[in-house]
Phi, psi and omega in degrees: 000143169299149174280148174306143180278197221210000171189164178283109150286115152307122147281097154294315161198168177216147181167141205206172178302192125286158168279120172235212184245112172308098159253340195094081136238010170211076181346169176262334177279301145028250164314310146287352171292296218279347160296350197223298187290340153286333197282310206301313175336283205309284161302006163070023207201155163274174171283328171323320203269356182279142186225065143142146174242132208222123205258165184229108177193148181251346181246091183185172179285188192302274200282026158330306164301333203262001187272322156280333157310318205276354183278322188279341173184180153226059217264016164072013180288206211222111188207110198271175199242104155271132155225089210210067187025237179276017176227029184290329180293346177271322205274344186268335165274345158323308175286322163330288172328291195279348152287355199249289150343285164284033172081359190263340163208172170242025185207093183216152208244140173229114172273158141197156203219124203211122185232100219238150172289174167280170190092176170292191182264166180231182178225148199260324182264084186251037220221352182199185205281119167294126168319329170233040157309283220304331196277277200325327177304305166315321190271301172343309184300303184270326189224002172093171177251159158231196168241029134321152175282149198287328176272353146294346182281330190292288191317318191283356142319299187322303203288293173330315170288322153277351158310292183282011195257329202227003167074006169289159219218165171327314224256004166322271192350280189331329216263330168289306153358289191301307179291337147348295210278307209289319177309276163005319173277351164251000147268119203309330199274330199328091193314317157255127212228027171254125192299135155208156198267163182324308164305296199274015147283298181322292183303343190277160190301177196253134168270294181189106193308139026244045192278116183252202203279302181288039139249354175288123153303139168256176167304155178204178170212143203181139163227171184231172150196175170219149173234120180251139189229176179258165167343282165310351178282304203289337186310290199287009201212036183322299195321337178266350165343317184255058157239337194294129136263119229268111153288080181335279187216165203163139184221149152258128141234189214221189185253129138310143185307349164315345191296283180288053153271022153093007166276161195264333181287295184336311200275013163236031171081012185331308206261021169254021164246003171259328179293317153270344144341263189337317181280004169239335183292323182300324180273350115342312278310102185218157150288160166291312163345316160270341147309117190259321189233144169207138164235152193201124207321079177258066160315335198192137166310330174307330180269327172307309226272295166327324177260357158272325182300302188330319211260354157115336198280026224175127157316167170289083192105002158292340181340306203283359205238337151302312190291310168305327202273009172070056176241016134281343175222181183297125181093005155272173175330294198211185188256061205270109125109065184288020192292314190125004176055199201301307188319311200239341176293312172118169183224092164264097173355269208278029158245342188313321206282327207264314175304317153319328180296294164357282179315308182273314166326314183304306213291315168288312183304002169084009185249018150256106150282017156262335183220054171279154144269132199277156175071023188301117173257303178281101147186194228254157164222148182221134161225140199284171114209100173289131186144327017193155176204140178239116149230130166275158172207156169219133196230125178227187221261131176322320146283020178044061247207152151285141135331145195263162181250143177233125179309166159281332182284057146193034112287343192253015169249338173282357217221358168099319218290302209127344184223172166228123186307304216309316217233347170217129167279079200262142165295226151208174185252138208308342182288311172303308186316286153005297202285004177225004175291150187284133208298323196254315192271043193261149210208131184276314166328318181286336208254000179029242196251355214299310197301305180304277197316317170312300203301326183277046167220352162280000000 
């Protein structure tokens, strides 16, 4: 069992890019700028209080991370390279979280950035054993190959399996689509912001049943970043307190031998996202029950559908029958990705995990008004990566307090900018940039053009 943690940790701040369609018009050094200088806004700190950095992107060279970082200072901290497929942005703040808990640091900042090709995803290393030949195999084995992209056959296997196993039907599939793409238009950041009904989710082309074109995440290129602190950051900072979100309970986890037991759910990681569920709701001590918003790995509606059973939110084999009763969206049971999730929000692999973080934060500090739940105390975040790692996390208001409702002009008198990051995807001015760049150790050589280029996208 794990040892208990040893301090409370905080989300201090946040802030991350839009999502777009991966053309190459936009660095990675970009993106991780521009996304590590809202969250450092938002939070309120320079980077000099940051004491160590932990960057997340899975397509990119090694030292990617010290490249971005390094636009912000060059203050000699400590700053790893996370990579753990599509949950690399959670695995990287788990670690924040668990250095911090234990004392290793009271300040740490997690960028992520992902500048990805078009198309589906692929693999580049082909010269030795994919990490996850053993799942293709497995799939190969139990449901056959198509010429479908391999991580719809996988997911859309999954949703074939509940289907014949729990009786859910195509149009189950379709309708976590449709409320995805609807979520989706209140949010700013969003890749995709377009409404569409049930049928032409239905009608769009078939990827692998029961998957159709609107139920796929596409590729993206996109950041994120967070600064998470300790007691003692915040103990010294009152004034920023009722902005702070408490990381409740969080699990990182791994696969169990259940992964080959020749089932399709089982081999997309089911019972290490039940596990870690169960295990951060228990360091919560909260129910899913207690959960008003949640975002959650909707690589494909097939995962959606599969990870409300997982994580609890659901009876067992019940997932599709939340989804008919309208329980899933606003005036239902709970709230599921009201971002618009993967699917229609986009998925830049090492930004997904943090840009979810983003999002619920937004949502308990009371500032997303345009798409709040109402009465929110709780909530849940879930992220995938087959090969694999699931981290679930839970998160409230330090005092386990509803979110409170705040207009925007007095979040944008609080917060410096003039805005609210939650409802406008808005920049900053050479001046804020400055006021969180490190005072003495900023290098123009590290920083090239990048600062010119960012601002000229506001």
């Amino acid at each position: 069992m794990p040892a208990k943690q040893k301090q409370p940790v905080y989300v201090l701040g946040v802030g991350m890019t839009k999502f777009v369609k991966p053309r190459g018009k936009v660095d990675y050094t970009e993106l991780g700028f521009e996304a590590g200088v809202k969250a450092m806004l938002d939070a309120q700190i320079n980077y000099d209080d940051v004491e160590q950095g932990i960057a997340c992107y899975c397509y990119g060279d090694s030292t990617c991370g010290q490249r971005v970082f390094y636009q912000f200072g060059m203050t000699q901290i400590p700053i790893v390279n996370v990579n753990n497929n599509c949950s690399t942005g959670s695995t990287g703040l788990n670690m924040a979280r668990t250095t911090i808990a234990y004392g290793g640091a009271d300040c740490i900042m997690v960028v992520g950035f992902e500048q990805m090709m078009r198309g589906s995803l692929q693999s580049f290393f082909n010269d030795r054993e994919n990490p996850t030949g053993t799942s293709a195999m497995m799939m190969a084995e139990t449901r056959g190959f198509t010429n479908a992209p391999g991580a719809a056959q996988m997911f859309g296997n999954a949703g074939r399996e509940y289907m014949e196993k729990y009786g859910a039907k195509l149009e189950d599939f379709a309708e976590i689509g449709r409320v995805n793409h609807e979520h989706s238009v209140r949010n700013p950041y969003s890749q995709f912001q377009d409404v569409y009904t049930l049928d032409q989710i239905m009608k769009a082309p078939m990827i692998h049943e029961p998957l159709t074109k609107l139920q796929c995440c596409p590729t993206s290129d996109g950041g994120a970043a967070a600064v998470l602190v300790s007691q003692d950051f915040l103990d010294a900072r009152p004034h920023l307190k009722d902005q702070a979100i408490l990381i409740a309970g969080q699990c990182l986890a791994t696969d169990a031998p259940s992964l080959f037991s020749k089932s399709a759910i089982d081999l997309m990681g089911f019972e290490m996202t039940k596990y870690a569920a169960q295990t951060a709701l228990a360091e919560a001590k909260v129910s899913p029950k207690d959960v008003q918003v949640c975002e959650l790995h909707d690589c494909f509606s097939a995962n959606e559908m599969i990870t409300i059973d997982a994580l609890g939110l659901s009876e067992p084999g019940k997932a599709h029958e939340m989804v008919r009763k309208g329980d899933i969206t606003y005036g239902g049971e709970m709230v599921i990705n009201p971002s618009g999730g993967l699917i229609s929000k986009g998925h830049p692999l090492g930004a997904t995990g943090i840009a979810q973080c983003a999002e619920l934060v937004w949502h308990l500090r009371g500032w997303a008004n345009n798409r709040a739940v109402p009465s929110t105390k709780y909530a849940l975040q879930h992220n995938l990566g087959l090969g694999g790692a699931a981290v679930v996390t839970v998160y409230c208001r330090p005092d386990r307090s509803e979110a409170p409702k705040v207009d925007t002009a007095t979040i944008g008198k609080k917060n410096n900018l003039g805005y609210n990051p939650a409802v406008e995807a808005k920049g900053f001015t050479a001046a804020q940039c400055k006021a969180v760049l490190s005072r003495t150790k900023t290098s123009a050589w590290a920083m090239q053009d990048t600062q010119k280029k960012v601002e000229a996208r506001f």
